[in-house]
C-alpha positions in Angstrom: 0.0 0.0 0.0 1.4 3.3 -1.2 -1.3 5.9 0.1 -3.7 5.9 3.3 -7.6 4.3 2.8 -9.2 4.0 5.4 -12.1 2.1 4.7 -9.8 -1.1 3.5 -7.8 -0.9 6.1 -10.9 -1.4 8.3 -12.4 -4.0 6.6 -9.1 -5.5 6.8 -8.6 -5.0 10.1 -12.1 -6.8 10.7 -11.2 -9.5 8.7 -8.3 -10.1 11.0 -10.8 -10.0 14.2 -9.9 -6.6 15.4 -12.8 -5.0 18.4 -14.6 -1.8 16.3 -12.5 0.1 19.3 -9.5 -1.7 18.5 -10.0 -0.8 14.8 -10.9 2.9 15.7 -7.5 3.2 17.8 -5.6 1.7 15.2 -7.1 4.1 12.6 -6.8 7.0 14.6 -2.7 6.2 15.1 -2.0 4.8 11.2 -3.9 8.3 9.6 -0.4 10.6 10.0 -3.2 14.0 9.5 -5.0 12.8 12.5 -2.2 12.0 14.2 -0.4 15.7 13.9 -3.5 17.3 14.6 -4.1 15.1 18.1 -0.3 15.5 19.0 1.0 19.1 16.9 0.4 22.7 17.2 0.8 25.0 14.7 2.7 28.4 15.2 -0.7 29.9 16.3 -1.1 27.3 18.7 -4.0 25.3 17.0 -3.7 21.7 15.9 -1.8 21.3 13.0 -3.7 20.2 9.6 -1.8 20.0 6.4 -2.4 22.0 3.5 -5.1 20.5 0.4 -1.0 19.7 -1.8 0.5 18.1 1.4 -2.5 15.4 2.4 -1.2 13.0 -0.3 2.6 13.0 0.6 2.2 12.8 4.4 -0.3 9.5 4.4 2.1 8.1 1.5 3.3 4.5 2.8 5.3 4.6 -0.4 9.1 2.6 0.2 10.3 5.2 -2.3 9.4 8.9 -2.4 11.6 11.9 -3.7 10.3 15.8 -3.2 11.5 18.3 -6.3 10.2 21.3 -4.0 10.8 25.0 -3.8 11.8 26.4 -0.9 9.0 27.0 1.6 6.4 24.8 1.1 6.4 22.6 4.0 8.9 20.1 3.4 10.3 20.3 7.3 7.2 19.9 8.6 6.2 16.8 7.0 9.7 15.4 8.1 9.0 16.2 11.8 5.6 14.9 11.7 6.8 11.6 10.0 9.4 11.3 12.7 7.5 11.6 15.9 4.5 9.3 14.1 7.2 6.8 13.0 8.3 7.1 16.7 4.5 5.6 18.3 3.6 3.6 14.6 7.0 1.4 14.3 8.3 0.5 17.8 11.8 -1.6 17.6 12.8 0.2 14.5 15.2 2.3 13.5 15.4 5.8 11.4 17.9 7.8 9.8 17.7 11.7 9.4 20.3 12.6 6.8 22.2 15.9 5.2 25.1 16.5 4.0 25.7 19.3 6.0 25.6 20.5 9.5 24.0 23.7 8.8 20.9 21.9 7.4 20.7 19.1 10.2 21.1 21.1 13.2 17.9 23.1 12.9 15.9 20.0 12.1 17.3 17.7 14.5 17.3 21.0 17.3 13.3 21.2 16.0 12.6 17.5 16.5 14.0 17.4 20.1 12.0 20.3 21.4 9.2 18.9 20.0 10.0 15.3 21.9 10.5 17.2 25.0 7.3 19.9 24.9 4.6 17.3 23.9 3.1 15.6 27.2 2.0 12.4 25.3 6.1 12.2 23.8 8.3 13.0 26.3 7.9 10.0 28.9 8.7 7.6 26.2 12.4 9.9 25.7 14.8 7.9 27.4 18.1 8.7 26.0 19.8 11.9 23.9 22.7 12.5 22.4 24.3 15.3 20.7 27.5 14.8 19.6 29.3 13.3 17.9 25.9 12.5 16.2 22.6 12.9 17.0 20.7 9.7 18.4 17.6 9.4 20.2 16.5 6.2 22.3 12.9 5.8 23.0 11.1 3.2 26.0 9.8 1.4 23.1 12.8 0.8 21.4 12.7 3.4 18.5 15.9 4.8 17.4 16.1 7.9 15.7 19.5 9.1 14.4 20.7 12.5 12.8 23.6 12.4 11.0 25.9 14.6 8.3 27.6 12.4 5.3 31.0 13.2 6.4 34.2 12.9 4.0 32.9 10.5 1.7 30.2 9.7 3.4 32.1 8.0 6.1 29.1 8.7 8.8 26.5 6.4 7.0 29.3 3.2 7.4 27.9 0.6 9.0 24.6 1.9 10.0 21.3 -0.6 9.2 18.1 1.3 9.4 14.5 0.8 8.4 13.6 4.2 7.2 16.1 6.7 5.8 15.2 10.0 5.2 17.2 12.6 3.2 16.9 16.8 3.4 18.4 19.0 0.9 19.3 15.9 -1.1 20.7 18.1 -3.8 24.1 18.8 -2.0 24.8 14.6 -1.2 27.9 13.8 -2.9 27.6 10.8 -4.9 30.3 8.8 -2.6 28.2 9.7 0.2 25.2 8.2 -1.7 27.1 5.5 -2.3 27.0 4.6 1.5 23.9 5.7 2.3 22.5 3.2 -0.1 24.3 0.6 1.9 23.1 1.7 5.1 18.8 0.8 4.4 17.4 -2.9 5.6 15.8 -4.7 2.9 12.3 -3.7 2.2 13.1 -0.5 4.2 11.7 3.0 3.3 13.9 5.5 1.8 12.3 9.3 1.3 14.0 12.1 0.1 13.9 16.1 0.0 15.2 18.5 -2.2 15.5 22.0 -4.2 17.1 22.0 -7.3 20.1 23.3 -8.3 20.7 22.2 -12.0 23.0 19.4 -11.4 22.6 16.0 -12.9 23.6 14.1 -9.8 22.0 11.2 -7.5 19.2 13.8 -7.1 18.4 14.5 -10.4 18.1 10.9 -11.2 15.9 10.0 -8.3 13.8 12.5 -9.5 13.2 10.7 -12.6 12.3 7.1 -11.2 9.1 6.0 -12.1 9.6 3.3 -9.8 9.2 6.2 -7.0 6.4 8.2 -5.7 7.1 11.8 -7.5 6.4 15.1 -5.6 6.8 19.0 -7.3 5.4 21.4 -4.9 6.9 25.0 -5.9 6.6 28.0 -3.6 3.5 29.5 -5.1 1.6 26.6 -3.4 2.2 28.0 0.2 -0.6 30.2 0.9 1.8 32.8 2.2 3.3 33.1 -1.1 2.0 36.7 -2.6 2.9 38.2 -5.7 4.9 40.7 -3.8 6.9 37.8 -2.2 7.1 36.4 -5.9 8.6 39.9 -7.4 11.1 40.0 -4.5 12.5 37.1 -5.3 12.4 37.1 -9.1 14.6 40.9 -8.4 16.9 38.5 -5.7 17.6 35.7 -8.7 17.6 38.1 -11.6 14.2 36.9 -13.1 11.7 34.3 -13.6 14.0 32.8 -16.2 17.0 32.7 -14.1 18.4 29.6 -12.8 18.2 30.7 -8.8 13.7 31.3 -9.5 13.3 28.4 -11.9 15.5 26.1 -9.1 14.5 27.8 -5.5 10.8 28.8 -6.8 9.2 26.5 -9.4 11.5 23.5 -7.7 12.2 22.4 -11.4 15.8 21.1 -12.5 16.4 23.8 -15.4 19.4 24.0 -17.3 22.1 21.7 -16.3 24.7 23.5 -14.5 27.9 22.3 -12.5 29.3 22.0 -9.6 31.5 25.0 -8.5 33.9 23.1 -5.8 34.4 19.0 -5.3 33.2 18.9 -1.5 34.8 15.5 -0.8 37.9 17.9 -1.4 36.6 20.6 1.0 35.8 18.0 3.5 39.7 16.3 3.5 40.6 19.8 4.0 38.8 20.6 7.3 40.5 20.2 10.8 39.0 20.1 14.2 40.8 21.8 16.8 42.4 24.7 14.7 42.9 27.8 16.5 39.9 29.7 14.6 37.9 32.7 16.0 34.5 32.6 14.5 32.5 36.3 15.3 29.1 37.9 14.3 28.1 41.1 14.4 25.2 43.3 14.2 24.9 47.2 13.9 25.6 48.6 17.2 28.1 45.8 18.6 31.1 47.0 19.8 34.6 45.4 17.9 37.1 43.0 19.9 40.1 41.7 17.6 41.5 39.3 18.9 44.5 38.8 20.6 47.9 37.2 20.9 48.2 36.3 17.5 51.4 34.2 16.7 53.6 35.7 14.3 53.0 35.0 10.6 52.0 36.0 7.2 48.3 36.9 7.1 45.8 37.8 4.8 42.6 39.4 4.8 39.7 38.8 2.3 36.4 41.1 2.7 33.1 40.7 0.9 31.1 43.6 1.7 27.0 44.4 1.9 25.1 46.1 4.0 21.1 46.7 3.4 20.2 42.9 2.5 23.4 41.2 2.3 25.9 40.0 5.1 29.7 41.1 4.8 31.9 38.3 5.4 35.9 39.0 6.6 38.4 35.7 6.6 41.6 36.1 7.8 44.0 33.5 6.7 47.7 32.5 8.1 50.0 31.2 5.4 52.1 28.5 7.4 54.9 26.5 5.1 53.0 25.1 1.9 49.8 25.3 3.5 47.2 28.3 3.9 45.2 28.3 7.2 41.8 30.2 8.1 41.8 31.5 11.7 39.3 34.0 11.8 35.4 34.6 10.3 33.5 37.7 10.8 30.4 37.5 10.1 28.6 41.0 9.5 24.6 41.7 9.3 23.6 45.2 9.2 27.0 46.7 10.0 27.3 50.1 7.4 30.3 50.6 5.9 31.9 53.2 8.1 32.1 50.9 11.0 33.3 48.0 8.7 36.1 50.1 7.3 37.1 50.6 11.1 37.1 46.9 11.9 38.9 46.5 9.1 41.5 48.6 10.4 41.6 47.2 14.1 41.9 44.3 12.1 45.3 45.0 10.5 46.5 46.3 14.3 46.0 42.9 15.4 47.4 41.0 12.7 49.7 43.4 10.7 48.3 42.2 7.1 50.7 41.5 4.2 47.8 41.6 2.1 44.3 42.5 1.5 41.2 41.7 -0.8 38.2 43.4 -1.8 35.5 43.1 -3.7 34.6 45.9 -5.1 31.2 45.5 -6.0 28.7 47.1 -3.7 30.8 49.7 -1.7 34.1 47.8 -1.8 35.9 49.9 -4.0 35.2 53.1 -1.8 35.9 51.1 0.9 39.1 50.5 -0.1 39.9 54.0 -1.4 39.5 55.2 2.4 41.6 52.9 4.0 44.1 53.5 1.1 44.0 57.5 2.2 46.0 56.5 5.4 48.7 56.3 4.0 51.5 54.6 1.4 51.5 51.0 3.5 47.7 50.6 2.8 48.3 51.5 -1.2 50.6 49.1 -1.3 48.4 46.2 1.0 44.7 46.6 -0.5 43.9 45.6 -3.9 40.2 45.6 -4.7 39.1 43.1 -7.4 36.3 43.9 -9.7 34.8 39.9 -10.2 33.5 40.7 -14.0 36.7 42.1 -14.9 39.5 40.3 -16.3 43.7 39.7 -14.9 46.5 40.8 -17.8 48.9 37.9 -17.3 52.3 37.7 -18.3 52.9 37.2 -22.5 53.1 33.3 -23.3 56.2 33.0 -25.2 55.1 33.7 -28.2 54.4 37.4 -27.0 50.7 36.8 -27.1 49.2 38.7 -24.2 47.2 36.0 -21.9 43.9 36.9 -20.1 41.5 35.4 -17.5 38.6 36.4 -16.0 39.1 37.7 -12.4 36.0 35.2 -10.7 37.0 32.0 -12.8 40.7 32.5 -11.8 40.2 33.3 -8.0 37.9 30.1 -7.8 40.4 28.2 -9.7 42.7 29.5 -6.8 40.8 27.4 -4.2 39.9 24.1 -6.5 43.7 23.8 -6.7 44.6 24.3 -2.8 41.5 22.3 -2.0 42.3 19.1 -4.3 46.7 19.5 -3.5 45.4 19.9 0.4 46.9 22.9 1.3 44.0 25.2 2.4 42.6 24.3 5.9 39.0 25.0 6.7 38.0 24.7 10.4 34.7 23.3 10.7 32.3 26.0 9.9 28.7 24.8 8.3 28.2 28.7 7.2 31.1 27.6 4.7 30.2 24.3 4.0 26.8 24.6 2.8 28.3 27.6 0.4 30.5 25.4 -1.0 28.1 22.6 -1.5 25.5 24.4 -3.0 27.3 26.6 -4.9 27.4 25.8 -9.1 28.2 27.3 -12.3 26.9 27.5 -16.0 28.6 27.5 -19.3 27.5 30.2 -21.5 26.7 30.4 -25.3 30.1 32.0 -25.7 31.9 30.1 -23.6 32.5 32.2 -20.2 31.6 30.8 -16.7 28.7 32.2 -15.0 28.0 31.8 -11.5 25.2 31.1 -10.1 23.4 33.5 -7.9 22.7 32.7 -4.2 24.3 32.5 -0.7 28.1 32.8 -1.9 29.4 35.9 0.9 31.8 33.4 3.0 33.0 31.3 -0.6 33.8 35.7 -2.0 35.9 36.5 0.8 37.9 33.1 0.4 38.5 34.3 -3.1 39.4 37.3 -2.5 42.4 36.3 0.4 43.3 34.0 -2.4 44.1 35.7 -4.9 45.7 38.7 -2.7 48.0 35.6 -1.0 48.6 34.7 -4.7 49.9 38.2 -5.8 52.1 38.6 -2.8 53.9 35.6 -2.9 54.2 34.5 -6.6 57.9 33.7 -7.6 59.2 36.2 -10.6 58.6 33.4 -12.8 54.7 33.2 -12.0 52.3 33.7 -15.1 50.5 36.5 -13.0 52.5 39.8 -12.9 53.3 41.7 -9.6 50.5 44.5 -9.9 47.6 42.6 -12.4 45.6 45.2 -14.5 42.2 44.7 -13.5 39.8 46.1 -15.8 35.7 46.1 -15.5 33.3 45.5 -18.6 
């Protein structure tokens, strides 16, 4: 059975010599709509009821079900509901919550506890939590509910044997990490998964096209919060209803196929626990500490800068030997640009920059011109890089003049320190998510164009990048010592 009827399961359940009060109780527990409103409260406080394009998906008993969803629509709340139903309906059981990244299972594992804890009729039956080093919760009647990330190659799914697997923002699995997961469902077990689009033809996109699997595509519009003010703001944020971010984030359709920006297995090999790292946030009004007793060293600063609706990201990175190391993140919401030029500059008493990167999109290039008005050291520190402009490299030797684009040559930057290993992250799922959702298409004439989206943390990498790059090249580097960088 792949979707709820209630009148043959009670003439089933009769046939099986079931009480009419056994067969009530039964049907009151096995229809999941009945059971969230009983057990679930809204935001408002009333008993939750799904939405009319949500009734079929949550009383789905399907063993395979994939979601090609926009964002918004409800997809978090059908997982929690499953969850605490699967918790009372499959005693002796376990269930796997899975994401590739931390910054997408926190919330929803963080969600699911408080909602274990808060109910009356859930909490006496919570016997056992743990947090670290991944998620697990042990119930009096034997269910087990785990929450883990992939890890590097999807080392966390090794040797786990569940009955129900269930996968959010299924987009960003790698497909080594699928690899394992597949490994890691019982036989005849359930395996539901959630995702947005984001153009590339990986394990997602496939799944998607399994007829052997039940086949949800709810897109924003459906939520009855969605207005067509909402709808222009974010056709303005993707740069139309024809641009990849609205077709993929909106509609939840696949679009034109697009590629991924970074190789996150790489990303993953390259992050350490136990780093010295500082990792700060800031709001408008918050008073500046840099930190201090820094250990001598080359550093370099990269800033991406916004203000109004964007965050400003800062990443201060230590080069050590071979090897580039991040040991500070600040994170900026709301901060104007006057106070971020200052930081910038308590930034440089604290660590004594050899080099700093700008973008100088939004305000970054005036920005920059301030802090260059102090004096000669800060003309000869700060470079700010326009990302649609283009580098004048050294002539090949045939005296042809070489060019690259500044964006495709700063990312190229990180692919190369990521896959030779010497760039180290510290764990930091602001970064991690960036880097796994971030991809790129191929245009009609050939240029590489980024796609639009969440990329602050992934700007201010390039941009210490390619300022380390410039400072340290040897004389015989294909990029010059001062790089013409020209806008469009």
């Amino acid at each position: 059975m792949t979707h709820w009827n209630a009148n043959a399961t009670r003439n089933a359940l009769h046939a099986r010599g079931l009480t009419d009060d056994e067969i009530i109780a039964w049907l009151d527990l096995h229809a999941r709509a009945q059971f969230a409103a009983h057990h679930l409260r809204d935001r408002d406080g009333k008993p939750w009821h799904p939405r009319p394009y949500q009734t079929d998906s949550l009383e789905s008993y399907a063993l395979r079900k994939v979601h090609c969803d926009g964002r918004d629509v409800g997809k978090t709340a059908e997982i929690e509901i499953i969850a605490t139903w699967a918790m009372v309906a499959c005693p002796d059981t376990e269930m796997l919550i899975a994401t590739q990244c931390e910054n997408h299972l926190f919330p929803l594992m963080n969600r699911l506890v408080r909602r274990f804890q808060s109910t009356p009729a859930f909490a006496p039956s919570l016997i056992e939590i743990k947090r670290t080093p991944s998620w697990f919760l042990r119930f009096s009647n034997d269910f087990t509910l785990w929450g883990r990330i992939a890890g590097p190659r999807g080392v966390n799914f090794q040797g786990m044997h569940v009955a129900w697997q269930i996968v959010d923002e299924a987009q960003e699995m790698t497909e080594t990490a699928w690899g394992e997961l597949y490994q890691a469902l019982n036989g005849g077990g359930r395996r539901w998964v959630y995702g947005v689009p984001n153009g590339l033809r990986n394990t997602f996109y496939r799944m998607t096209q399994m007829q052997d699997a039940e086949q949800y595509n709810w897109p924003s519009s459906l939520n009855p919060e969605f207005t067509p003010e909402k709808d222009s703001e974010l056709a303005l944020l993707y740069g139309g209803r024809e641009s990849p971010g609205y077709i993929h984030r909106v509609l939840g359709l696949h679009g034109a196929p697009a590629h991924a920006a970074f190789n996150l297995d790489d990303y993953s090999a390259c992050v350490q626990e136990g780093i010295d790292f500082h990792d700060i946030a800031l709001h408008e009004g918050d008073a500046f500490v840099a930190p201090t007793h820094i250990p001598k060293g080359a550093y370099y600063l990269g800033c991406d800068l916004g203000y109004a609706r964007d965050p400003s990201e800062f990443v201060v990175y230590r080069a050590e030997g071979p090897d580039l190391i991040n040991v500070l993140r600040v994170h900026l919401q709301g901060v104007n640009y006057a106070h971020q030029q200052k930081i910038i500059a308590q930034l440089d008493t604290a660590y004594d920059f050899h080099g700093i990167g700008i973008d100088c999109g939004n305000s970054g290039r005036a920005v920059s011109h301030a802090l260059m008005a102090h004096g000669e050291r800060w003309c000869a520190i700060i470079r700010a890089y326009e990302f649609g402009g283009a580098l004048d490299l050294d002539p090949l030797p045939d005296g042809t003049l070489a060019r690259r684009r500044v964006k495709p040559f700063m990312t190229e930057l990180i692919q190369r320190r990521m896959a030779d290993r010497t760039i180290v992250f510290p764990p930091l799922p602001d970064r991690e998510s960036q880097y796994a959702s971030h991809t790129y298409n191929i245009s009609a004439n050939g240029d590489i164009i980024y796609d639009k989206g969440n990329d602050h943390v992934i700007d201010a990498d390039r941009c210490a990048l390619l300022r380390h790059y410039e400072d340290t090249r040897d004389s015989g580097s294909p990029i010059s010592l001062s790089p013409r960088i020209e806008g469009f």
